[in-house]
C-alpha positions in Angstrom: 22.1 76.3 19.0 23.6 73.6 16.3 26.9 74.6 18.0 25.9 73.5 21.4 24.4 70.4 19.4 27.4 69.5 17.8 29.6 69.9 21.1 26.9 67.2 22.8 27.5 64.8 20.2 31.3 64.7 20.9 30.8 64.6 24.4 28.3 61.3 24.3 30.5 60.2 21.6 33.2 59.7 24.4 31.3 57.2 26.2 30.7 54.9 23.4 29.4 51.5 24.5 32.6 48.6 24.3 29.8 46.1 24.2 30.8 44.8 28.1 27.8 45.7 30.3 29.2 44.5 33.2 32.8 45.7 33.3 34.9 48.7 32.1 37.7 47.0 29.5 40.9 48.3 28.3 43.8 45.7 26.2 46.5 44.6 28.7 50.1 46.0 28.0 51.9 42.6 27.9 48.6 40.2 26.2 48.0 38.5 29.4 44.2 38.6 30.7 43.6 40.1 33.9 40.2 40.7 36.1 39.5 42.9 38.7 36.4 43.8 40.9 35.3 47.0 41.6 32.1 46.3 42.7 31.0 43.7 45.7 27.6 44.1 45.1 27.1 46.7 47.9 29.0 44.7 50.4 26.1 43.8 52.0 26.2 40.0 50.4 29.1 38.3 52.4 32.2 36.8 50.6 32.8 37.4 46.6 33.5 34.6 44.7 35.0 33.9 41.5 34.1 29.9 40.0 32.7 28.9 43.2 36.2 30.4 45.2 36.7 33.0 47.3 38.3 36.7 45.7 40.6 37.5 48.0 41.8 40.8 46.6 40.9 44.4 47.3 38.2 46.3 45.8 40.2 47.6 42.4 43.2 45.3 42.2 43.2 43.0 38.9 44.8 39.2 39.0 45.6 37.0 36.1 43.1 35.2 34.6 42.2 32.0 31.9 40.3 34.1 29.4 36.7 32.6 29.0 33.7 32.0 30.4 33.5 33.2 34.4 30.7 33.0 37.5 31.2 36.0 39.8 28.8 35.3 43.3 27.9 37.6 46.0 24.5 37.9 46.6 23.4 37.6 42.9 25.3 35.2 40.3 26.3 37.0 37.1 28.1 35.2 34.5 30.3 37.0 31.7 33.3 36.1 29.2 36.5 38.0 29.8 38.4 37.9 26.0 42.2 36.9 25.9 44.2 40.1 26.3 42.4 42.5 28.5 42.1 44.1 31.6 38.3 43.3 33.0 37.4 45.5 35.5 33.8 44.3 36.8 31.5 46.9 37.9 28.0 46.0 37.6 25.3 43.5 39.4 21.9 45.4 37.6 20.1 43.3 35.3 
């Protein structure tokens, strides 16, 4: 029993929250900041958009971005801070 225990620790210790509720997050290779949606809120919403224009890329591709403060829009308005020197991937619309 503490075996199987232990081994459920490690496992949930591999999914440790990175403090960014809306996004998976990983440091860029070259110390730009880049954002990506993986997520259009169903698709169900009409056209994403990032600060009020439209996000023309694919589902899973990532563009530069000015680190900071940022409104994402497609059916719901979420607002988040990408940090200087990531890659944001945003994933989630929940509350």
């Amino acid at each position: 029993m503490k075996k199987h225990c232990l081994l459920l620790i490690f496992y949930f210790a591999g999914y440790a929250d990175d403090g960014f509720l809306r996004g998976n997050v990983k440091p860029s290779e070259d110390g730009l900041t880049y954002f990506g949606v993986l997520d259009d809120n169903g698709g169900h919403y009409g056209q994403l958009l990032l600060d009020g224009q439209r996000w023309e890329l694919t589902l899973g591709k990532v563009a530069l971005i000015e680190p900071g403060e940022h409104i994402l829009q497609c059916g719901a308005s979420i607002t988040f801070t990408i940090p200087e020197g990531i890659v944001y991937k945003f994933d989630y619309w929940g509350p």
